[in-house]
Biotite code that builds the C-alpha atoms (Angstrom):
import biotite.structure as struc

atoms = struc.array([
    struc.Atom([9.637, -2.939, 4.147], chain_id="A", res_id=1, res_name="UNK", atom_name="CA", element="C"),
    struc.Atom([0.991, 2.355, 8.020], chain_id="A", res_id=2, res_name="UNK", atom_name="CA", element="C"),
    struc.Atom([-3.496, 4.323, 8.097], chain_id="A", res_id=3, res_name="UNK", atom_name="CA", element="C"),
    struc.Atom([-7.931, 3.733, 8.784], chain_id="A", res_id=4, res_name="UNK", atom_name="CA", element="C"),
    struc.Atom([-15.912, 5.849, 6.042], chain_id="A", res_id=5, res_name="UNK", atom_name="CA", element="C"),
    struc.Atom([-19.460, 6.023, 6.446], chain_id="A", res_id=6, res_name="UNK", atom_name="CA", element="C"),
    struc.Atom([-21.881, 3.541, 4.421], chain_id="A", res_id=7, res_name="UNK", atom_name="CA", element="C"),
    struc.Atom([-24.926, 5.310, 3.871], chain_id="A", res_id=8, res_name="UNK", atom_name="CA", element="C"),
    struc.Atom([-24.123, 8.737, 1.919], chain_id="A", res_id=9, res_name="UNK", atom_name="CA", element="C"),
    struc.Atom([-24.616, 8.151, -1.990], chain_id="A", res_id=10, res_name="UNK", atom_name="CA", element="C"),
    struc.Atom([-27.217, 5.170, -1.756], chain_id="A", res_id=11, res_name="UNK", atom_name="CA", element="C"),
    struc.Atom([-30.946, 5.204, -3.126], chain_id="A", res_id=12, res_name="UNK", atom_name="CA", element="C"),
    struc.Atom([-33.518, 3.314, -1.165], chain_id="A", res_id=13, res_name="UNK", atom_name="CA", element="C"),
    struc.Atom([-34.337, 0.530, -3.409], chain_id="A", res_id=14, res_name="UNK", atom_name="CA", element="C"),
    struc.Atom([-38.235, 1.303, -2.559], chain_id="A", res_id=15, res_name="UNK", atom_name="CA", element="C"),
    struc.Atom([-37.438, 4.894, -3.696], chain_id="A", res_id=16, res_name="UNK", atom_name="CA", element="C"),
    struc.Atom([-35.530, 3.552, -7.187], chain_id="A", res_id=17, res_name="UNK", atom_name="CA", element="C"),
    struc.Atom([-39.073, 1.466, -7.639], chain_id="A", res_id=18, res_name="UNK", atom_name="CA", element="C"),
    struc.Atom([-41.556, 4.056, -7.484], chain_id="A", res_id=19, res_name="UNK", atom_name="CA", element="C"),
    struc.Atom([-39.164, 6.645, -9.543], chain_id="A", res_id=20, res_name="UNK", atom_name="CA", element="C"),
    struc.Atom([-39.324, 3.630, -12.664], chain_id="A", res_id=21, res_name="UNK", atom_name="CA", element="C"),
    struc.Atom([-42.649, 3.319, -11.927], chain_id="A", res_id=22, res_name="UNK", atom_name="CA", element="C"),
    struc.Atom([-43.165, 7.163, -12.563], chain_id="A", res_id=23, res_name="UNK", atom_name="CA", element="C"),
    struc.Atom([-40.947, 7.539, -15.603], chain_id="A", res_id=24, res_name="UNK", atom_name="CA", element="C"),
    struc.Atom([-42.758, 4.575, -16.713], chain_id="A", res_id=25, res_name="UNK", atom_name="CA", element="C"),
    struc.Atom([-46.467, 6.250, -16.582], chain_id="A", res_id=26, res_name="UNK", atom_name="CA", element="C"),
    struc.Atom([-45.507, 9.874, -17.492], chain_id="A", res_id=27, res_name="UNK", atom_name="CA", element="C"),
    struc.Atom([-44.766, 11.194, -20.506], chain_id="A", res_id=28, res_name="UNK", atom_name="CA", element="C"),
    struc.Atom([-40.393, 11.249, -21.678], chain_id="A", res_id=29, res_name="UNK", atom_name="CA", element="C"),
    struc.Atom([-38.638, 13.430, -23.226], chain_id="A", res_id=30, res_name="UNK", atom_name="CA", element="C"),
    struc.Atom([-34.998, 12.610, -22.358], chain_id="A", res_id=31, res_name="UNK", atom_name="CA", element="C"),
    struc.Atom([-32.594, 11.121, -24.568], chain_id="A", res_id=32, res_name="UNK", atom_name="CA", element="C"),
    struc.Atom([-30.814, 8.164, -24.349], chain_id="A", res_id=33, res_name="UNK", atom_name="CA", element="C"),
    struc.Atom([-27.722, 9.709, -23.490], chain_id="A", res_id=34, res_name="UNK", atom_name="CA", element="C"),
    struc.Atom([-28.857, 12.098, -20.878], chain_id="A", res_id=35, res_name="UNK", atom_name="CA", element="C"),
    struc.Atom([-30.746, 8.951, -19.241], chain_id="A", res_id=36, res_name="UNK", atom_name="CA", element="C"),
    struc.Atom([-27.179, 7.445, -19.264], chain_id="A", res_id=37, res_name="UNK", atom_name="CA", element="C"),
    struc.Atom([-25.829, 11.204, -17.862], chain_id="A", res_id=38, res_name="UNK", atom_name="CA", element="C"),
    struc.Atom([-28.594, 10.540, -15.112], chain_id="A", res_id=39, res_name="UNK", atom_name="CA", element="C"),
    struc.Atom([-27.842, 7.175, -14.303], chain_id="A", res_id=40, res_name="UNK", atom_name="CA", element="C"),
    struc.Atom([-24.092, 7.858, -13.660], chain_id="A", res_id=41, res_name="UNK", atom_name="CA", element="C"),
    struc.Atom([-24.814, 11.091, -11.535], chain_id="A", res_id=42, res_name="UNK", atom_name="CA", element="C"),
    struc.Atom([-26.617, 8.865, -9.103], chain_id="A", res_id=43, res_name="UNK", atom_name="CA", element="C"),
    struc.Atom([-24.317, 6.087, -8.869], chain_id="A", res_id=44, res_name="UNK", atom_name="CA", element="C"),
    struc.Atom([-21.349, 8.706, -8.694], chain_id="A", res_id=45, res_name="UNK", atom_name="CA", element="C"),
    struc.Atom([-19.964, 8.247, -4.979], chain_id="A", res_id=46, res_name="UNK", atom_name="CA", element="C"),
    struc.Atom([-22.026, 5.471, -3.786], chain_id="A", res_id=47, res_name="UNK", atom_name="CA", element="C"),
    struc.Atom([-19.644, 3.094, -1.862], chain_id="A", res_id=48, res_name="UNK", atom_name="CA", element="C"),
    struc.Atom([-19.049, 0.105, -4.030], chain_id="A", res_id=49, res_name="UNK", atom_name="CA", element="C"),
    struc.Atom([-18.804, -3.689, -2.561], chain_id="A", res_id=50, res_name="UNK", atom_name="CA", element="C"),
    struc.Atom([-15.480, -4.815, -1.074], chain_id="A", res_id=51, res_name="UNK", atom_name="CA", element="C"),
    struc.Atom([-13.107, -6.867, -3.530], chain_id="A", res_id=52, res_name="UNK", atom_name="CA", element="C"),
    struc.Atom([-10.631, -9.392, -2.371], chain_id="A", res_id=53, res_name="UNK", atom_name="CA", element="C"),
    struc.Atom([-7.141, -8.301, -2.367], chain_id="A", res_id=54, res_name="UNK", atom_name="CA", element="C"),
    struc.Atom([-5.778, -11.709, -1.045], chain_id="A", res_id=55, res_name="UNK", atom_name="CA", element="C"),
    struc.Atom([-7.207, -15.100, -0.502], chain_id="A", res_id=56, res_name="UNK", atom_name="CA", element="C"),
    struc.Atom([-6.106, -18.746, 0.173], chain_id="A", res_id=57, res_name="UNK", atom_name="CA", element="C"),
    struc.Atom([-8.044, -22.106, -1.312], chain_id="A", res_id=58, res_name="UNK", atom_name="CA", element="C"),
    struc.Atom([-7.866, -25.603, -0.392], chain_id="A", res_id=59, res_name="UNK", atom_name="CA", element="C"),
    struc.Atom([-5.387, -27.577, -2.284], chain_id="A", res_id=60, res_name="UNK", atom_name="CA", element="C"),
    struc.Atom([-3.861, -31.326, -2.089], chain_id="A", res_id=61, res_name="UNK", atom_name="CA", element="C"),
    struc.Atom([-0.929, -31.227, -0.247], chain_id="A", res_id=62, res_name="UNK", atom_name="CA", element="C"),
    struc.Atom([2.519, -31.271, -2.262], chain_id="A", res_id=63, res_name="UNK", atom_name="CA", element="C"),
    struc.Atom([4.491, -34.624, -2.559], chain_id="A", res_id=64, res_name="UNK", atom_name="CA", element="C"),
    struc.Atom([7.432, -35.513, -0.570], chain_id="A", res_id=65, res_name="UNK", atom_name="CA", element="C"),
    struc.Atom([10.114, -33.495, -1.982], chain_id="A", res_id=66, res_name="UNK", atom_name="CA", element="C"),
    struc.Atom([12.734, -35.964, -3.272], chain_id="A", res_id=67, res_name="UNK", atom_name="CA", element="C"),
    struc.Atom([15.333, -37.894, -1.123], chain_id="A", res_id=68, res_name="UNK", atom_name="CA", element="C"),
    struc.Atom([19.062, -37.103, -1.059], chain_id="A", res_id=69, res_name="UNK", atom_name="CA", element="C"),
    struc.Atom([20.671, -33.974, -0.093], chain_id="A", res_id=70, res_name="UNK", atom_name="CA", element="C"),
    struc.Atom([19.753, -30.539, -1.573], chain_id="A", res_id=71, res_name="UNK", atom_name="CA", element="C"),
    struc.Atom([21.831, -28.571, -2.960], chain_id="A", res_id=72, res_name="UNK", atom_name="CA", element="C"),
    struc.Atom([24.743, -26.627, -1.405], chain_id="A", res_id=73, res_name="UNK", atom_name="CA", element="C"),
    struc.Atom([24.515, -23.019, -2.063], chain_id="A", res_id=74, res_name="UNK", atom_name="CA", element="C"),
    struc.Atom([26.861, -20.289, -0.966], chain_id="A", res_id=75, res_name="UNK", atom_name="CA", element="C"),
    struc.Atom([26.715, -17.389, 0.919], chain_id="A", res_id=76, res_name="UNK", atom_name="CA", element="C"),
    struc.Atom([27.772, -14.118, -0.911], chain_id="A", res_id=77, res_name="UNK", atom_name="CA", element="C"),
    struc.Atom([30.812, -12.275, 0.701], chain_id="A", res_id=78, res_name="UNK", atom_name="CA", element="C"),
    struc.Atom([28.805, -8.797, 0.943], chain_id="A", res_id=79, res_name="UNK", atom_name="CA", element="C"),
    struc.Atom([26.896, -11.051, 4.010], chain_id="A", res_id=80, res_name="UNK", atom_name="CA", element="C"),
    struc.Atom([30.183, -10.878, 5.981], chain_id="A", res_id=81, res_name="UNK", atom_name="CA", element="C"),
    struc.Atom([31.256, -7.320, 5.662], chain_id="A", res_id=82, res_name="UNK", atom_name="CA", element="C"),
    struc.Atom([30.323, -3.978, 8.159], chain_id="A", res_id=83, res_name="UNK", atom_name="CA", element="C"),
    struc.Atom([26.682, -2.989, 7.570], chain_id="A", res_id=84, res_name="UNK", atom_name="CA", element="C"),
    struc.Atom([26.559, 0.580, 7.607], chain_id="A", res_id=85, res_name="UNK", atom_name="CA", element="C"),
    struc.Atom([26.289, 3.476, 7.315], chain_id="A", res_id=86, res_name="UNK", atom_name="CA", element="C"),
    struc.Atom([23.329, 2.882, 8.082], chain_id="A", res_id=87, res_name="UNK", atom_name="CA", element="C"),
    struc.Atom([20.499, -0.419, 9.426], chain_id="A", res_id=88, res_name="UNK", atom_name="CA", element="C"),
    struc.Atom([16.930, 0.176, 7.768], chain_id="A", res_id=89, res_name="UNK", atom_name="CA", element="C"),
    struc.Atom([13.481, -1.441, 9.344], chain_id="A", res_id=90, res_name="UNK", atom_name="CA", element="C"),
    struc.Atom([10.915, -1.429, 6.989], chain_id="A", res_id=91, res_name="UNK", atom_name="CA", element="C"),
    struc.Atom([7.336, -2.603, 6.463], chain_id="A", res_id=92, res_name="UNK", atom_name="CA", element="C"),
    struc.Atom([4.759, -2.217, 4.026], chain_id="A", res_id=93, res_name="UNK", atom_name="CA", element="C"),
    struc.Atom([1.075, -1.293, 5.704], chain_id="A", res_id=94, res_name="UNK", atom_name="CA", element="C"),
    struc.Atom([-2.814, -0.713, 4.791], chain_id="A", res_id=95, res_name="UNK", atom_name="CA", element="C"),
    struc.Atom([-3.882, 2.328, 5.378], chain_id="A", res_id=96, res_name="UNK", atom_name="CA", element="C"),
    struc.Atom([-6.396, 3.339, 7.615], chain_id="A", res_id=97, res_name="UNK", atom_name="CA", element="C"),
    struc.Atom([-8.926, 5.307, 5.804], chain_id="A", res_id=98, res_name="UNK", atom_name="CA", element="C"),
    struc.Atom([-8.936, 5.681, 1.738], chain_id="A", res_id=99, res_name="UNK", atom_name="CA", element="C"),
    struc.Atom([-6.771, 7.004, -1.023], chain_id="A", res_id=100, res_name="UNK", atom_name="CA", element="C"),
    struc.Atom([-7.492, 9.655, -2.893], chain_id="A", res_id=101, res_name="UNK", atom_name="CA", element="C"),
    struc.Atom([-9.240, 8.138, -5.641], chain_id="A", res_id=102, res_name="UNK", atom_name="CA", element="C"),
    struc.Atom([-12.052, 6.724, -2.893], chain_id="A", res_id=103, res_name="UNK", atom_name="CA", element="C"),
    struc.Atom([-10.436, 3.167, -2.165], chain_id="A", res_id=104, res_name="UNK", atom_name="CA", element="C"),
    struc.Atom([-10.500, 2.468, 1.595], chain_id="A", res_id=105, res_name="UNK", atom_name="CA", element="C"),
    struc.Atom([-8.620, -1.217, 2.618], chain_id="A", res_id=106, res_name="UNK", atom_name="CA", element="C"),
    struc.Atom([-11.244, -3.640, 4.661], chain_id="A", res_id=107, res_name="UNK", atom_name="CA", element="C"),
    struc.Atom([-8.348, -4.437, 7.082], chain_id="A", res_id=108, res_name="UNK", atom_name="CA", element="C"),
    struc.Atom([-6.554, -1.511, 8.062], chain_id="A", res_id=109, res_name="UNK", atom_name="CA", element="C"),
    struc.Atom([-3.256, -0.804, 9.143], chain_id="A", res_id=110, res_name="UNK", atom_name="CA", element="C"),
    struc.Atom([-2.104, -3.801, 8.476], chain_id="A", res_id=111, res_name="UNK", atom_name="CA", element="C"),
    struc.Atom([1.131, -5.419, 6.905], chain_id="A", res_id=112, res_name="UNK", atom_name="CA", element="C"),
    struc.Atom([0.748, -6.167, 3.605], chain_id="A", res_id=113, res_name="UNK", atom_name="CA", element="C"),
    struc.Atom([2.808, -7.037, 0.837], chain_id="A", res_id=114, res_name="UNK", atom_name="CA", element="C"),
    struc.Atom([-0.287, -6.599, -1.669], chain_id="A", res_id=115, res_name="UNK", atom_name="CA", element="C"),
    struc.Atom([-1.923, -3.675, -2.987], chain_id="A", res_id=116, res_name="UNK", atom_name="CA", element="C"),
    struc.Atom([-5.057, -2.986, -5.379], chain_id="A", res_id=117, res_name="UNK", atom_name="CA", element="C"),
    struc.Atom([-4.405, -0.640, -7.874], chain_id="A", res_id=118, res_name="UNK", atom_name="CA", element="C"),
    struc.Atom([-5.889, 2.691, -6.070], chain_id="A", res_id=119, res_name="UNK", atom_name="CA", element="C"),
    struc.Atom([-5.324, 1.969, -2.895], chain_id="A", res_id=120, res_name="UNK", atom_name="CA", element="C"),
    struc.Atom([-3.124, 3.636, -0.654], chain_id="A", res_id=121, res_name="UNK", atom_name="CA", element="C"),
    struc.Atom([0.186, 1.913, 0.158], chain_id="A", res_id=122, res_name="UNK", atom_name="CA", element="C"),
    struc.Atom([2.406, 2.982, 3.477], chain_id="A", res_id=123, res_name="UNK", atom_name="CA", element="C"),
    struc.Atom([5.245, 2.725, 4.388], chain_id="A", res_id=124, res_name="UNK", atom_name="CA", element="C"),
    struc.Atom([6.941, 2.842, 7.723], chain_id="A", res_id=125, res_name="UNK", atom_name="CA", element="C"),
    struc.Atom([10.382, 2.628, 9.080], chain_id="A", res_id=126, res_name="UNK", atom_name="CA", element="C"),
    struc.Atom([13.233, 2.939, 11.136], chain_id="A", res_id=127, res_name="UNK", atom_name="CA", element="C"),
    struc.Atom([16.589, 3.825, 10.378], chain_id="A", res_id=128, res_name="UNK", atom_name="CA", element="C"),
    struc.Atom([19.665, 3.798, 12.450], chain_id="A", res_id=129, res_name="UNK", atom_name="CA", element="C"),
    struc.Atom([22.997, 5.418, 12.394], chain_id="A", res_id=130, res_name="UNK", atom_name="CA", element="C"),
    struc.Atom([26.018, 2.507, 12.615], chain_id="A", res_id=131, res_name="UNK", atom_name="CA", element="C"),
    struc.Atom([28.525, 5.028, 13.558], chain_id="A", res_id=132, res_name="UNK", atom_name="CA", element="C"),
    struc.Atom([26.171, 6.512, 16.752], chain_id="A", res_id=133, res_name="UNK", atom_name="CA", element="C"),
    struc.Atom([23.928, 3.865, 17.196], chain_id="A", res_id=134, res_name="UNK", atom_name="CA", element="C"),
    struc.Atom([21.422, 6.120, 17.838], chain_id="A", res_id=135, res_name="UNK", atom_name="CA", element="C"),
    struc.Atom([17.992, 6.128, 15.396], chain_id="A", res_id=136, res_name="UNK", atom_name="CA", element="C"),
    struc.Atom([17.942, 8.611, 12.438], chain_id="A", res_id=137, res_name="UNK", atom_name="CA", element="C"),
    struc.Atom([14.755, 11.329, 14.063], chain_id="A", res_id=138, res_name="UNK", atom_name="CA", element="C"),
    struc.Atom([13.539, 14.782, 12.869], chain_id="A", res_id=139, res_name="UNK", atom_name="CA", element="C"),
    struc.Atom([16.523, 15.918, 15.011], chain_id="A", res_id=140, res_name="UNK", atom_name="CA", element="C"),
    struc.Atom([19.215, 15.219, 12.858], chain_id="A", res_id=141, res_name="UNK", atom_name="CA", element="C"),
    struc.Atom([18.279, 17.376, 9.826], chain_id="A", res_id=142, res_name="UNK", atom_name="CA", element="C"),
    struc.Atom([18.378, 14.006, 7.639], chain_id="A", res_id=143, res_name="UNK", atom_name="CA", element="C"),
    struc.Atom([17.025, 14.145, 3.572], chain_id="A", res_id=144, res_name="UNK", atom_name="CA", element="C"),
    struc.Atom([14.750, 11.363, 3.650], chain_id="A", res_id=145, res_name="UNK", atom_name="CA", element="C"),
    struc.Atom([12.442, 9.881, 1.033], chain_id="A", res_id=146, res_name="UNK", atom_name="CA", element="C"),
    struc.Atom([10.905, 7.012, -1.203], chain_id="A", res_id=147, res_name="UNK", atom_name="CA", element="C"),
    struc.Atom([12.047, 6.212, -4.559], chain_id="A", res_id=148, res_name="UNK", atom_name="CA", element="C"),
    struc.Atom([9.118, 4.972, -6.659], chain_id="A", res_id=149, res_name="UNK", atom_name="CA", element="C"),
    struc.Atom([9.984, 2.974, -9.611], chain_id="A", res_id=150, res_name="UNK", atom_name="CA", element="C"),
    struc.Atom([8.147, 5.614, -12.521], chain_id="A", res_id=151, res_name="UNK", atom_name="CA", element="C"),
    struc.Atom([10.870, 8.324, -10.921], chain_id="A", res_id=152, res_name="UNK", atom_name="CA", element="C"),
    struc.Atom([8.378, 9.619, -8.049], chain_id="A", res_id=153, res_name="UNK", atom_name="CA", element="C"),
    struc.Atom([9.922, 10.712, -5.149], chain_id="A", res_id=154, res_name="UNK", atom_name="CA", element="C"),
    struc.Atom([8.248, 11.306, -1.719], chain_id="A", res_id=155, res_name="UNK", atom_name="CA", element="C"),
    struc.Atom([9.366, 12.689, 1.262], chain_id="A", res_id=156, res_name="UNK", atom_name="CA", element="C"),
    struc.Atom([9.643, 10.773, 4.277], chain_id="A", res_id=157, res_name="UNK", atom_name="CA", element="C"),
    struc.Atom([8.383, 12.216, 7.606], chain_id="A", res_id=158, res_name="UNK", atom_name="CA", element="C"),
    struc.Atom([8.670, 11.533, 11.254], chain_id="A", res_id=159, res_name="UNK", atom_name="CA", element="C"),
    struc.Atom([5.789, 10.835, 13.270], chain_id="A", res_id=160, res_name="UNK", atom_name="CA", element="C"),
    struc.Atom([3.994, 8.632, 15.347], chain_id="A", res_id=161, res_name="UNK", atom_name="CA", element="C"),
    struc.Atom([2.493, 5.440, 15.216], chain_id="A", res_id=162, res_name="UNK", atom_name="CA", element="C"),
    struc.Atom([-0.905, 6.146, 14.765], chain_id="A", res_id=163, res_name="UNK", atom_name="CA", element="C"),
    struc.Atom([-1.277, 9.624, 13.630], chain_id="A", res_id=164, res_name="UNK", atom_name="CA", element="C"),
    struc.Atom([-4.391, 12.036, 15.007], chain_id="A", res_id=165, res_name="UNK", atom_name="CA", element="C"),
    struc.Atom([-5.506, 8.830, 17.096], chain_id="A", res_id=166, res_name="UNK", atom_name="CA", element="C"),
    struc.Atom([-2.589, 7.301, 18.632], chain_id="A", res_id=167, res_name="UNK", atom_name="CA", element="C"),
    struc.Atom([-1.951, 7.181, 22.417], chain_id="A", res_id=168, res_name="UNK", atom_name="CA", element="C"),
    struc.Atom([1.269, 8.855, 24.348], chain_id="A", res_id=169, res_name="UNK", atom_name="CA", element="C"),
    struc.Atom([2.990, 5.808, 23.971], chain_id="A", res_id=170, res_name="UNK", atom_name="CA", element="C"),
    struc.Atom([2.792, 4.945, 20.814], chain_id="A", res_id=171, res_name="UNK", atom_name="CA", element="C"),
    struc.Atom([5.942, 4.247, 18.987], chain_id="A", res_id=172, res_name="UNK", atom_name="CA", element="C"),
    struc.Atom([7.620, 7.507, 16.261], chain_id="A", res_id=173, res_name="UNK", atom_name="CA", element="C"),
    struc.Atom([9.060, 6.311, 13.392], chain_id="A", res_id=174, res_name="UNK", atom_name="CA", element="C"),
    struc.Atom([9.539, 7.718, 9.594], chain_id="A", res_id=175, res_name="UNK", atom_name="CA", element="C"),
    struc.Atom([6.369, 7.063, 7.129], chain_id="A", res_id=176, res_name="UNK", atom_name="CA", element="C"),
    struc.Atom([5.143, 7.807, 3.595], chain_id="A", res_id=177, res_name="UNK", atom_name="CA", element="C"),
    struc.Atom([2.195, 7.105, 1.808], chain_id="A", res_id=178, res_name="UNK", atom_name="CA", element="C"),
    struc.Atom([1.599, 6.429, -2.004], chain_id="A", res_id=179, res_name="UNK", atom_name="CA", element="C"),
    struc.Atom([-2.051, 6.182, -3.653], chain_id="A", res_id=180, res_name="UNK", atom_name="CA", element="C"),
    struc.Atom([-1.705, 3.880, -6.324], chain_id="A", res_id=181, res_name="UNK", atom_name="CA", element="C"),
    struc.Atom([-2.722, 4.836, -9.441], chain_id="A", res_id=182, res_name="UNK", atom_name="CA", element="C"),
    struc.Atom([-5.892, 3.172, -10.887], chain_id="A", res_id=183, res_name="UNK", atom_name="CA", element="C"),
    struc.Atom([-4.128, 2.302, -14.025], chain_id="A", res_id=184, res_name="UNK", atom_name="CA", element="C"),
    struc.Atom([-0.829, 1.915, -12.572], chain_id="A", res_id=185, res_name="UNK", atom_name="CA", element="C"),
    struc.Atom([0.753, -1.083, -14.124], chain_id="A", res_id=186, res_name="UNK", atom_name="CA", element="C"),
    struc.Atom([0.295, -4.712, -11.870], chain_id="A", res_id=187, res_name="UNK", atom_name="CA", element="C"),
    struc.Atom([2.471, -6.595, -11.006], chain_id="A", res_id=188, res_name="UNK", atom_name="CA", element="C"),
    struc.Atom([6.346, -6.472, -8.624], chain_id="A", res_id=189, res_name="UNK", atom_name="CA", element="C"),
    struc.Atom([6.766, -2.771, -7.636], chain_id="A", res_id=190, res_name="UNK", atom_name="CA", element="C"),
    struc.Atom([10.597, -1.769, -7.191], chain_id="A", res_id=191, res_name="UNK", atom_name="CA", element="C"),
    struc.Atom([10.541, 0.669, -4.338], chain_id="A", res_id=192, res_name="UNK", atom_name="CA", element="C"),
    struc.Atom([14.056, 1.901, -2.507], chain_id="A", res_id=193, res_name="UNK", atom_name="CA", element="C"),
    struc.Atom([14.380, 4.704, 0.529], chain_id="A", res_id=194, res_name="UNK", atom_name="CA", element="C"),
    struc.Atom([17.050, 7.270, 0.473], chain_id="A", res_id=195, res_name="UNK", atom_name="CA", element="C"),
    struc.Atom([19.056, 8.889, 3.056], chain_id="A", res_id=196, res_name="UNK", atom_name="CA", element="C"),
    struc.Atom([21.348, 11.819, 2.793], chain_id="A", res_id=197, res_name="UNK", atom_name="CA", element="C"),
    struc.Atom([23.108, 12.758, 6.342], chain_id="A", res_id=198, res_name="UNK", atom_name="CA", element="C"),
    struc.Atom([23.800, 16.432, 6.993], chain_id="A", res_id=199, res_name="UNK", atom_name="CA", element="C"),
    struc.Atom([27.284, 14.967, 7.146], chain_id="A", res_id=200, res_name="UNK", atom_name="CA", element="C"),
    struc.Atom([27.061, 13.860, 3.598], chain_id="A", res_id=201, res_name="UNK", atom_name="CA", element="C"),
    struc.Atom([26.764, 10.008, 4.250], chain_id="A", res_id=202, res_name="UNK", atom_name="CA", element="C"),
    struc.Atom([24.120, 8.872, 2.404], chain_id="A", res_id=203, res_name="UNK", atom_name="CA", element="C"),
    struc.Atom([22.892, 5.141, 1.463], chain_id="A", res_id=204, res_name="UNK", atom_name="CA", element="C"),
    struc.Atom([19.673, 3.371, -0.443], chain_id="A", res_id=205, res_name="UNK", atom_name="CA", element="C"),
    struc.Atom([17.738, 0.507, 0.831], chain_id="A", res_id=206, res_name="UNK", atom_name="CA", element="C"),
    struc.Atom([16.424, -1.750, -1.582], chain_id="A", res_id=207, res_name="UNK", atom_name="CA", element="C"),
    struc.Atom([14.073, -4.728, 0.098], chain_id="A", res_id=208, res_name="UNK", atom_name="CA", element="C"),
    struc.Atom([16.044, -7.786, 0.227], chain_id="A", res_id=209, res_name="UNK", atom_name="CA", element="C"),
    struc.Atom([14.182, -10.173, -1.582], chain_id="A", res_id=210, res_name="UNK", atom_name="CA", element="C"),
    struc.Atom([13.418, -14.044, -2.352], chain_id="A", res_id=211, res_name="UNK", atom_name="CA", element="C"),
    struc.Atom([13.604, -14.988, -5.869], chain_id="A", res_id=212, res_name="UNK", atom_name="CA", element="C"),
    struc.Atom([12.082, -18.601, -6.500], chain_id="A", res_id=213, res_name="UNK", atom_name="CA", element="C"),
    struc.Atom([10.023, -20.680, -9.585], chain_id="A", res_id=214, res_name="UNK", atom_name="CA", element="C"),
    struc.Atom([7.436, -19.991, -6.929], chain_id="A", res_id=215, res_name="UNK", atom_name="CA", element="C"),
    struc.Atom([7.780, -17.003, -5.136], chain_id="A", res_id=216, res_name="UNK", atom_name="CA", element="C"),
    struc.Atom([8.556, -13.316, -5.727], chain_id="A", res_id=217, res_name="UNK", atom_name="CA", element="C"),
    struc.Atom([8.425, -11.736, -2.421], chain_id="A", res_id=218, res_name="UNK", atom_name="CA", element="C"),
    struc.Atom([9.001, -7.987, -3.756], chain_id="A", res_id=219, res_name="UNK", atom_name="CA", element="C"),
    struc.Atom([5.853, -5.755, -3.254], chain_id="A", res_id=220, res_name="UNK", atom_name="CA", element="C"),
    struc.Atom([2.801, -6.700, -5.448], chain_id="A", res_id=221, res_name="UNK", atom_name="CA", element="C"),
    struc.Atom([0.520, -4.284, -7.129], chain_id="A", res_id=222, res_name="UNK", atom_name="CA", element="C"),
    struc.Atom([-2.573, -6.375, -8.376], chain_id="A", res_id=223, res_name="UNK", atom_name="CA", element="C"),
    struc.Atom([-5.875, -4.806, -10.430], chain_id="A", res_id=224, res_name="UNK", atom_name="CA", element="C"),
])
């Protein structure tokens, strides 16, 4: 299975808040309740809100021993031991490096990250190589590239570097696309694939391998 705002637009000086109270406290009001509430909404519109945790770890016991014996013998699927092809994805999942465009803006960005808050701004970046070249898939080769969002978005990919506006000469190119999550998008394990169609007419879908445990689901989370 990657992107990176100023603090001080949007906020009233608490000593300023005081003395306006004080004011509408003295002087005479004719304002209704709801256009107070109108009012108090206008001035909290775009003020930059405190961060929220997105992921975490807490101090636990540690687990028991897991039980003596042998574990159990599981076997590899045949599809393991045939060609890959026709074509090799790379692929992570990133932070972006400034905010979505509903105003959320990731405290650590351009990161990997298999956990997004609903309105963020999800990336992702990857490489994709051609088995029967061996050469990487680039702008060059006239490929149709894009993601596959669960809901039936789809979104092109594009080829550019690592780094965008601010990267340096050496800085790696690769394919990207970016998603902002919708505030109200449904949480929980989000289902993404990338397609490629060759100018050849080869074509192929990744879907993120995943682990699938009592424990663990290590598909793309999308938490409120």
């Amino acid at each position: 299975m990657a992107h990176k705002s100023s603090c001080r637009s949007g906020r009233l000086n608490p000593c300023w808040i005081g003395m306006l109270l004080i004011i509408g406290a003295c002087g005479p009001s004719d304002m209704t309740q709801g256009a107070r509430e109108n009012a108090k909404q206008q001035s909290n519109a775009g003020a930059p809100s405190a961060p929220e945790l997105v992921l975490g770890v807490k101090k636990e016991a540690p687990p028991p021993l897991p039980p003596a014996g042998a574990r159990p013998t599981l076997t590899t699927p045949a599809s393991y031991y045939e060609p890959v092809g026709p074509f090799f994805f790379y692929v992570e999942t990133l932070t972006s490096t400034g905010p979505s465009k509903y105003g959320f803006t990731p405290t650590q960005p351009c990161i990997q990250s298999g956990v997004f808050k609903r309105g963020m701004r999800m990336v992702v970046r990857f490489e994709i190589l051609d088995t029967k070249t061996g050469k990487r898939v680039t702008d060059r080769d006239g490929a149709n590239i894009k993601l596959l969002l669960p809901h039936g978005e789809e979104i092109p990919g594009r080829w550019t570097i690592r780094g965008s506006a601010a990267a340096m000469p050496d800085s790696a190119w690769m394919w990207d696309t970016t998603w902002d999550i919708p505030p109200d998008y449904p949480v929980g394990s989000l289902d993404y694939r990338i397609a490629i169609t060759a100018k050849d007419g080869r074509a192929a879908i990744f879907t993120p391998p995943i682990q699938k445990a009592k424990t663990a689901d290590t598909r793309v989370r999308i938490i409120d």
